[in-house]
N, C-alpha and C positions, 0 to 999 in steps of 0.2 A: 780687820774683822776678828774677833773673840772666838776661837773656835773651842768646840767642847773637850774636855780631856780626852784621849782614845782611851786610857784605861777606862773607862768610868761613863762608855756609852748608855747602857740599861738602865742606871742610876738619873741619871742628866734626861733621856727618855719618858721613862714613869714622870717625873715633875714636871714635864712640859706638855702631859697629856693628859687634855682635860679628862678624858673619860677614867684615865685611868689615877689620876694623881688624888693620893689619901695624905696629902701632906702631913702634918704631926699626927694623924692618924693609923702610917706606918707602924706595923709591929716592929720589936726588936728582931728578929727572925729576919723580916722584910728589911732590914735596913741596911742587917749584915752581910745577905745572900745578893744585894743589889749595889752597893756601895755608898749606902747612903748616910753609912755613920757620919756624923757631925756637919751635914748639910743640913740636918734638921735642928732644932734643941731638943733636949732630952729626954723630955716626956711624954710620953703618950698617951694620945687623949683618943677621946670615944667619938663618933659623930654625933652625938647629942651635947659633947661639950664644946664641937668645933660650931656646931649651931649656934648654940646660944653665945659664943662669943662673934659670931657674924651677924646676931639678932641684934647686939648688943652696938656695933660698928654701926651699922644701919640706921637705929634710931641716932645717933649719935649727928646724920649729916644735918644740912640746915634746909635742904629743899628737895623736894621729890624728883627734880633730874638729877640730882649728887645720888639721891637713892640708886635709881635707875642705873646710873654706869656704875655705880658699887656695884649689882649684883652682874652686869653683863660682863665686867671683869672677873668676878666669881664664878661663875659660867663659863670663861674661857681659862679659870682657871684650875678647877673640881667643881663638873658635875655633882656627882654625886651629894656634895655638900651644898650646891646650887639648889638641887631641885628637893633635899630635905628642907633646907631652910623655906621655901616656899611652901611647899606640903606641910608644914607644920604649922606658917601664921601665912595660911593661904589668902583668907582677908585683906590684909594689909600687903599682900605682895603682889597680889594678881592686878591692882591699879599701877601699881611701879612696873610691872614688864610689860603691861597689854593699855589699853585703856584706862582713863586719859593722857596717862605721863607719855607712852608710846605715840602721841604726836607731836609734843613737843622734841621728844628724841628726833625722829625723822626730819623735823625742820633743822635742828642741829647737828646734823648725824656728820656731818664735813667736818665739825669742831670736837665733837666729843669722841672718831673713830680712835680706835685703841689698836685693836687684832683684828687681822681677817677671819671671817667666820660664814661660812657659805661659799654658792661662786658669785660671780659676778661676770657676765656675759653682755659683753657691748657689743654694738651695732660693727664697727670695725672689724672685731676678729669674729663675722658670723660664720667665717669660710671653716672656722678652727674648733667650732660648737666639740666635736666628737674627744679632740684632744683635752679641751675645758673638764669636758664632764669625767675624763680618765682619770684627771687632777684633785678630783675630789678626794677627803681622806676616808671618808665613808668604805668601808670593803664590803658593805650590805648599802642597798638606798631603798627605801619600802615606802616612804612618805616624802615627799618635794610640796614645797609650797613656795609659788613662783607669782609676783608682781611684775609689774611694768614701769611703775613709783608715780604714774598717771594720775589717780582718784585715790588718797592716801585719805581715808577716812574723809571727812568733812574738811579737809584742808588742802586737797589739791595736789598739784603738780611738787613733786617734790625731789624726782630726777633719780640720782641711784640714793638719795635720804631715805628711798623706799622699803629698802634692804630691811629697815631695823622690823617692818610688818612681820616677812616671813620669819624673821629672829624670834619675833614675840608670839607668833601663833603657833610656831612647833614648841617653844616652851610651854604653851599649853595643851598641845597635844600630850606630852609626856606628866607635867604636874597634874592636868585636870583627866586627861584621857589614859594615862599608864602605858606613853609608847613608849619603848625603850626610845633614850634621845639617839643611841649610836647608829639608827638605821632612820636619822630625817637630815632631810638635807635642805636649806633656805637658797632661794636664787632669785639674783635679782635680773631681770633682760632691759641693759641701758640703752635705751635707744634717743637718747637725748633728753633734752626737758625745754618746755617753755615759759619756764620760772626763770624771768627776766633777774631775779633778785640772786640766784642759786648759780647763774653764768656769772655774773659778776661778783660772785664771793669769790676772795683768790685762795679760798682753804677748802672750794668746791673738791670733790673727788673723786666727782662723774664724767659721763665723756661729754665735752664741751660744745656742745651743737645743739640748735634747734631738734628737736622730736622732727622723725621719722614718721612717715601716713602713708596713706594709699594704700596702692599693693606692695612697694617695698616693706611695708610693717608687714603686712600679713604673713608676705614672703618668710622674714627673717623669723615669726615666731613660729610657724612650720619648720624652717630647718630644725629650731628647739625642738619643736616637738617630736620630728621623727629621729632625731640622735637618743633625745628619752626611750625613745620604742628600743630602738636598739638597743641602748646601754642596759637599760632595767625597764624591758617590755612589760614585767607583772604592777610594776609601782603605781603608788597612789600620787595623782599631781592635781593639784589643789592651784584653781587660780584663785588669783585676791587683788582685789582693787586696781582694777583695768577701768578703765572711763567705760562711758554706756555705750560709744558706740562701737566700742571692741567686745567688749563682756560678752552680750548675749550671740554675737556671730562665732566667738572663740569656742564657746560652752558649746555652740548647736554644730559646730562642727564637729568637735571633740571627743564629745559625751560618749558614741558609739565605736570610737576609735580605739580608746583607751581606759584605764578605772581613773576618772576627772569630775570633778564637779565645779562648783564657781562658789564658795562661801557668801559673797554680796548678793548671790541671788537665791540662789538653794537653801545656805546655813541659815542668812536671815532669816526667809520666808518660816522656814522651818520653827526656831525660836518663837518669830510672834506668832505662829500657829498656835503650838505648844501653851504659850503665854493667852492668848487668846481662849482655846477653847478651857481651859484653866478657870478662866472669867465668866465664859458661857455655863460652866458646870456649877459654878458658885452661884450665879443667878434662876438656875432650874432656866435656863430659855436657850434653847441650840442655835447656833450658829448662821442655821440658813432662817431665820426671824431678823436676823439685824441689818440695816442698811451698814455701810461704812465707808467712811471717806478718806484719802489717802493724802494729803501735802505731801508732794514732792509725788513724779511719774517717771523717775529714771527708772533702771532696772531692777535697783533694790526695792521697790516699791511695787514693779508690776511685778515681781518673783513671790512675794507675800501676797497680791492680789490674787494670782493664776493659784496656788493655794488654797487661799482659801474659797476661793470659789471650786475646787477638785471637794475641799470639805463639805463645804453645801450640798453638791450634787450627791456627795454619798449620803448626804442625810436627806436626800430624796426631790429636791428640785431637779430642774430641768436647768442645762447650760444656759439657756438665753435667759432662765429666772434670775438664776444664781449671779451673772454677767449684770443684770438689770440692776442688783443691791450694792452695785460697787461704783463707786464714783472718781475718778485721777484726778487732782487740781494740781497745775505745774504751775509757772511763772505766767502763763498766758490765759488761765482761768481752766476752769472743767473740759477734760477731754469729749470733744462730740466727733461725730464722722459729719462734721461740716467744715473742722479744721485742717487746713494747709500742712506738712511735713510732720506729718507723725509720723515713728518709727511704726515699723511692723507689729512688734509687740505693745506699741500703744493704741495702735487702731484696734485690735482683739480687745482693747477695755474703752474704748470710747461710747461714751448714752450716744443714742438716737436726739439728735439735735430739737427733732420735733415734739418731742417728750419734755426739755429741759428748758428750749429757749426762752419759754415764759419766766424762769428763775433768774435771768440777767437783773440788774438793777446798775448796769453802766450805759452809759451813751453807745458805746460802742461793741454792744451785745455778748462782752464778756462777761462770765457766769466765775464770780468769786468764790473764796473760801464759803464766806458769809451767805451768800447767798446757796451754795448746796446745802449749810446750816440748816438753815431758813428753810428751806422748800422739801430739799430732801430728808432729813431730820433725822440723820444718821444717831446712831448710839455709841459708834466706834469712830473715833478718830485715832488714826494714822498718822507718823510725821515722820521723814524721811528726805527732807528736803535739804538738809545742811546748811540750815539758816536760823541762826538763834533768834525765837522770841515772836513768831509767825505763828504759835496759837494767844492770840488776844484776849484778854478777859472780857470784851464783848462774842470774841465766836464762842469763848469756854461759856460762858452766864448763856449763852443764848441756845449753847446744845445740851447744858441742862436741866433748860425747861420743860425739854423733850425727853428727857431721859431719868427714870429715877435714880440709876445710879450707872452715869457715863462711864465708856470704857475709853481713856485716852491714855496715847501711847509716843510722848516725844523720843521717838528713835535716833536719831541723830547722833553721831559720836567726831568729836568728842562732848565732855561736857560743855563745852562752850558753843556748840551748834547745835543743842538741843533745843525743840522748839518752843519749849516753856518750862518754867522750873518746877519740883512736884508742891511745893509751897506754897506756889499761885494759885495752882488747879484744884489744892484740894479747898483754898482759902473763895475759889471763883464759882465753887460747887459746895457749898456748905460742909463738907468731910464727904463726900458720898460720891467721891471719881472713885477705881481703881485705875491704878496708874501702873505704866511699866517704861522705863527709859533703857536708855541703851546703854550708856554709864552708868557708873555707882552714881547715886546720892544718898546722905544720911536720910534717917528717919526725922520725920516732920509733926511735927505734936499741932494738933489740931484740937481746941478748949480739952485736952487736957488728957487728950487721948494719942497716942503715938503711932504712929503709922507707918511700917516701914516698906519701904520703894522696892520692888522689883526693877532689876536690872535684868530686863529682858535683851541678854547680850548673848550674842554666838556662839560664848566659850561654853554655854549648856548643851552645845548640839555638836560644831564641830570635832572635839576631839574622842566623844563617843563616837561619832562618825567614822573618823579616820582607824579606832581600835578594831571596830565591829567590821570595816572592810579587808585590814592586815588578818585581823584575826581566822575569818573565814574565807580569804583566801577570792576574796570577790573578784569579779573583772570587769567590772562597770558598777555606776553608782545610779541608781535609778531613781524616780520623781517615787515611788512607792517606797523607799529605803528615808528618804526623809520624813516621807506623812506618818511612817512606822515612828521615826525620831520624835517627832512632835508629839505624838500622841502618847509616844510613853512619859516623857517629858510632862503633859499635862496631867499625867494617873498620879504624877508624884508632888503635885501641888498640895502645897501646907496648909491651903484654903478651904481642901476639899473635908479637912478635917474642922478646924478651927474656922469660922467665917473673919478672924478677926487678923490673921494671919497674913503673910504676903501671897504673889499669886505663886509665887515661884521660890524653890528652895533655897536656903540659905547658901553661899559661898561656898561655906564651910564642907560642906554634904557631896561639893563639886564633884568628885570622884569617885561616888556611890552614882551620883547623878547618870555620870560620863559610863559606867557600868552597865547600868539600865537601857541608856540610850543605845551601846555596844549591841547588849543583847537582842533587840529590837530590829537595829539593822540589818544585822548578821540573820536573822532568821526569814528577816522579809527577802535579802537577798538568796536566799534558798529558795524561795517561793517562789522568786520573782525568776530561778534557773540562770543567775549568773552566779552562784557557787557553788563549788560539792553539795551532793546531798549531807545534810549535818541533821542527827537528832538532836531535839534541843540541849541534852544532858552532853553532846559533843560538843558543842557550841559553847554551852557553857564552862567545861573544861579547858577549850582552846584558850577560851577569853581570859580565862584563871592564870592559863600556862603565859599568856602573852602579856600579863598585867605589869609593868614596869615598876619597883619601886626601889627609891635609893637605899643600898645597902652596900659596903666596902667587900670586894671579893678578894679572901685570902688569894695571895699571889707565890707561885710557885715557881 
C-alpha cells in the first residue's frame, strides 16, 4: 500500500480534501507554508479561470452520463470549484447532477462508482447504526437527506444506485439553496433490492438480498432514526423516494418527532401549488373555481391534492367543497369510496361513488381518465403517474373543449415518464395549454410563437426549504412552512408580469428564488412557534449570514 510521506502530512491532506482543496488555485504563500511546492505547476490561477477550464472539459465529453461523473469527480475532488462551476452555467448543470441524467446515474451507479461519498447503512450492520454515523467526515451535520433506493424517481427499485439521489439533492441544496455543502450529509439505508436485474449484476455494490418488509423494515429505520436524535438531535432529515407504502407512515410518524419532511410529498405538493396558483393568478380565476384531476394516486399525487384543497378552503370553501373538485385516477380508474384496498390517504380523496358512477363508460364500472374528462370537466390536469404518454390527445382535445386555456401539468420525472410531451399539448390545444413538467424541456415554437416550458420541479422549493429551516434554527417543518413556500414562489412568477412569459422563473434566478422561498419559511416557522422569536430584519440577516457561496479561504 502507498503510504503518504510523513514529512509532507498537511500538504498531501489539503489535496485530498474536497472542501478544502484549491488545487492550482494555491497561493505561493499556501504552497510554501504547506509543502506543496512542485506538486502543483507553476502558476496560479484564479477560480474563475479554474472554471472555465472545467466548463471547457465538460462540454468537451460526448454524452450527458460522461458529463455527470466528470462533475461528481470534481465534487469529490474541489468543492468549491464544483459548486462555482455550476452557480455560474447553472442551466446546463442543474440537468447533469439532478434531473434527468441523475437516473440514468442511479441505474448505473455499480459501474460508474469512483469515491465514497456519504454513508451507506445496510440492513446487516443495523446493530452498528451509532458507530456508522461517528464515521462520518462531517464535524457539523445540519441537513441529511436519506433514501431507501425503493421509488428512485419514475424508475424504481434501484437498491443502494439510490445513493446518487441524496448526492444530487444536497448539491442542490448548496448550488440553488446556499447551504454550506460541509454541514450536509447524503445516506443511503440498504436494505436490499427487488431489482432482479441489480442482484445479478456482478459489479452490483449493494447488499445482496431480497428487500426487507414488515416490521423488520420499520424496525431497522427507527434504529436510524433515533441514533440521528442522538448523534445530531437539531438536524434537518429529509426523506426522498421511499415507495408509497413507507412514505406517508415514515413522515406521520416523524414529522413531530424531529425537524423531517418527505420531499415526494411536501416538496412536490409545494412546487405545483406554487406552479399552480401562478396560473390561477394569470388567469384572474382562483383556485377553489377549478375542478382537477390527478393521473397517478400515490402519495406524490395525494400530497399536491391535500394542498391544494388547504388552498381552497383558505380561499373560502368548505373541506367537503374543496374535497368535491378533486378527482385521483390510478391504474384502476377514479378513486370512489365504493373501492376495495385503498390506502388511508386515498380514501380522504375518494368522490362519493353515487355522484360519479353515471361517468363509467366501461362494462365493468370503471370510471377512466376519459371519462372524469368527460363528465367532470376539469381545467387542471395532473400527472404523476410515472408512465410516459398517458395524457392522450383525445383526453388533451377533449379537456380543451372545456377549458379556454387548460392548465396541464406532466409531472413525472424523469423525462422519459412524463405523461406527454409540451409539443403535443400545446399542438392538441391550439397554443392555449400552460404547461408545467417536472423535467427540463426546451421551448416549443408554436406558428411562430415560442413558448417556454416551466419546469415545475422541487429544486424551486426544497433547498429554500432546507436554508430557511438551518437558518432559523427550526425544529419541525410544518404543512404551513410549505403553503408559505409556494406562495412566495407563485409572487415570483414571470407571468404575473408579462402574460406571455413562463409560469415559473427561469433556472437562472434559482438562488434569488431559493432566498425568497428561505425567507418565507423561516418566518412562517416563527408564527407557526417552532423557532426563536425572529424579526423579520433578523431573519433576514441570518439568511444573509448562512448563505453559502464558493469562494477559496485564504489558509493559514
Amino acid at each position: 500500500m502507498k503510504e503518504f510521506p510523513a514529512n509532507n502530512p498537511v500538504g498531501i491532506t489539503l489535496l485530498c480534501e474536497p472542501i478544502l482543496n484549491k488545487g492550482t488555485a494555491f497561493t505561493l504563500k499556501e504552497r510554501e507554508a504547506f509543502g506543496l511546492l512542485g506538486l502543483l505547476p507553476p502558476h496560479i490561477e484564479t477560480l474563475e479561470e479554474q472554471t472555465a477550464r472545467a466548463y471547457q472539459a465538460i462540454k468537451a465529453k460526448d454524452t450527458d452520463l460522461e458529463r455527470h461523473i466528470y462533475l461528481r469527480a470534481l465534487q469529490d475532488a474541489n468543492e468549491v470549484l464544483y459548486y462555482n462551476l455550476i452557480i455560474v452555467h447553472i442551466e446546463e448543470m442543474m440537468p447533469l447532477i439532478y434531473t434527468p441524467v441523475v437516473g440514468e446515474a442511479c441505474e448505473q451507479f455499480s459501474e460508474i462508482y469512483r469515491r465514497p461519498r456519504g454513508l451507506f447503512i445496510s440492513y446487516p450492520h443495523r446493530h452498528d447504526i451509532d458507530s456508522i454515523l461517528d464515521n462520518a467526515l462531517n464535524e457539523t451535520v445540519e441537513a441529511i437527506v436519506v433514501t431507501d433506493g425503493e421509488r428512485i424517481l419514475g424508475l424504481g427499485d434501484q437498491g443502494a444506485g439510490g445513493m446518487g439521489i441524496p448526492i444530487g439533492k444536497l448539491a442542490l441544496y448548496t448550488a440553488a439553496g446556499g447551504v454550506d455543502p460541509g454541514v450536509t450529509l447524503p445516506i443511503i439505508l440498504d436494505v436490499g433490492t427487488n431489482n432482479q436485474e441489480r442482484l445479478d449484476d456482478p459489479m452490483y455494490i449493494g447488499w445482496r438480498e431480497k428487500r426487507i418488509s414488515g416490521d423488520a423494515y420499520f424496525e431497522f429505520v427507527d434504529q436510524f432514526v433515533q441514533a440521528v436524535k442522538r448523534k445530531w438531535p437539531n438536524v434537518l432529515l429529509q426523506f426522498e423516494d421511499f415507495a408509497q407504502p413507507h412514505a406517508e407512515p415514515l413522515l406521520e410518524k416523524y414529522r413531530d418527532e424531529l425537524c423531517t419532511y418527505n420531499d415526494d410529498i411536501q416538496g412536490t405538493a409545494a412546487v405545483a401549488a406554487g406552479t399552480l396558483l401562478a396560473a390561477c393568478k394569470l388567469l384572474n380565476k382562483p383556485l377553489k373555481d377549478h375542478y382537477i384531476a390527478f393521473l397517478g394516486a400515490g402519495s406524490a399525487g395525494a400530497g399536491i391534492a391535500e394542498q391544494l384543497i388547504r388552498i381552497m378552503m383558505d380561499e373560502g370553501l368548505s373541506e367537503a367543497e374543496a374535497r368535491g373538485r378533486i378527482y385521483m385516477v390510478d391504474r384502476y380508474g377514479l378513486l370512489h369510496n365504493d373501492m376495495d384496498g385503498l390506502m388511508e390517504f386515498q380514501q380522504r380523496l375518494a368522490q362519493d361513488h353515487g355522484n360519479v358512477a353515471a361517468w363509467s363508460s366501461a362494462k365493468d364500472g370503471s370510471i377512466s381518465l376519459m371519462d372524469v374528462v368527460k363528465n367532470g370537466m376539469p381545467g387542471i390536469l395532473i400527472g404523476v403517474s410515472g408512465q410516459h404518454g398517458l395524457f392522450t390527445e383525445e383526453v388533451i382535445r377533449e379537456m380543451a373543449k372545456n377549458a379556454e386555456r387548460p392548465i396541464i401539468f406532466p409531472l413525472s420525472n424523469p423525462t422519459s415518464k412524463a405523461e406527454a410531451e409540451p409539443e403535443d399539448i400545446l399542438n392538441w390545444t391550439d397554443g392555449r395549454a400552460l404547461i408545467g413538467t417536472g423535467s427540463p424541456f426546451e421551448p416549443v415554437t408554436y406558428k411562430g410563437a415560442s413558448h417556454h416550458i416551466a419546469q415545475s420541479n422541487n429544486t424551486y422549493i426544497f433547498p429554500g426549504v432546507g436554508l430557511g429551516v438551518i437558518a432559523c434554527e427550526a425544529t419541525r417543518v410544518t404543512d404551513n412552512m410549505f403553503m408559505a413556500a409556494a406562495r412566495a414562489l407563485a409572487d415570483m412568477s414571470p407571468a404575473l408580469t408579462d402574460p406571455a412569459a413562463p409560469l415559473l422563473p427561469p433556472i437562472a434566478d434559482i438562488r434569488a428564488v431559493s432566498r425568497a422561498v428561505a425567507r418565507a419559511v423561516a418566518r412562517q416557522a416563527v408564527a407557526d412557534k417552532v423557532a426563536p422569536e425572529l424579526s423579520d430584519a433578523e431573519i433576514d440577516k441570518r439568511l444573509a449570514a448562512r448563505f453559502w457561496t464558493p469562494a477559496y479561504k485564504e489558509l493559514s
